[in-house]
N, C-alpha and C positions, 0 to 999 in steps of 0.2 A: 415560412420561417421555422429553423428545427428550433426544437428542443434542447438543452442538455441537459441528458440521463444525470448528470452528477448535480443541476443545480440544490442549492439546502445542505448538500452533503460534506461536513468536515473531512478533512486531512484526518483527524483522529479518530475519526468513525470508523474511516477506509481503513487504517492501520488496524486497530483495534478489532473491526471483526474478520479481515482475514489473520491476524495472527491468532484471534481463538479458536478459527476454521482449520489454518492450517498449521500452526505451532511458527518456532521459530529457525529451527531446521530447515524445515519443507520452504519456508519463503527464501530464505539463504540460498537455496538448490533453483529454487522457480525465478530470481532475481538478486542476480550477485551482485549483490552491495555488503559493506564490511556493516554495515549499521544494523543487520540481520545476523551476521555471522560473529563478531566480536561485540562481548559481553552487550547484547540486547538490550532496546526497554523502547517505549511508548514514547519518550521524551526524546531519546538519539535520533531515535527513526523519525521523527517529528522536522529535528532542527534539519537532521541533511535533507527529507525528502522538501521542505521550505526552501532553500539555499542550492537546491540541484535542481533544473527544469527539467532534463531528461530521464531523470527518476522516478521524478513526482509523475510525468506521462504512463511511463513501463509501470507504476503501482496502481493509477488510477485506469490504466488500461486490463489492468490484471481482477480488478473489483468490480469493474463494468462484466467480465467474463467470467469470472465466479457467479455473479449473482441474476444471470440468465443460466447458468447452469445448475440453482437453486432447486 
């Protein structure tokens, strides 16, 4: 039976330490969504990455790979 790397792990966790890793430019360039690129925040990027499945994937695939590259 696997494991998953993400269980325990909020949505807002994810968000919250790759954008203090990587700002919110660099995530805008790594994952074009408007919710990084127009007027940002914790909350935006919250509701679409909630309400988009294919997003929520490509961010929690991008935080599984940041944080083996820790």
């Amino acid at each position: 039976m696997a494991t998953d790397p993400l269980h325990g792990i909020t949505l807002e966790r994810i968000i919250t330490e790759l954008q203090a890793f990587y700002g919110w430019e660099k995530l805008g360039e790594m994952l074009s969504v408007n919710c990084f690129k127009t007027n940002p925040s914790i909350n935006s990027s919250l509701k679409f990455f909630r309400k988009t499945p294919w997003a929520r994937v490509k961010i929690e695939n991008l935080y599984l790979k940041h944080n083996k590259l820790k």
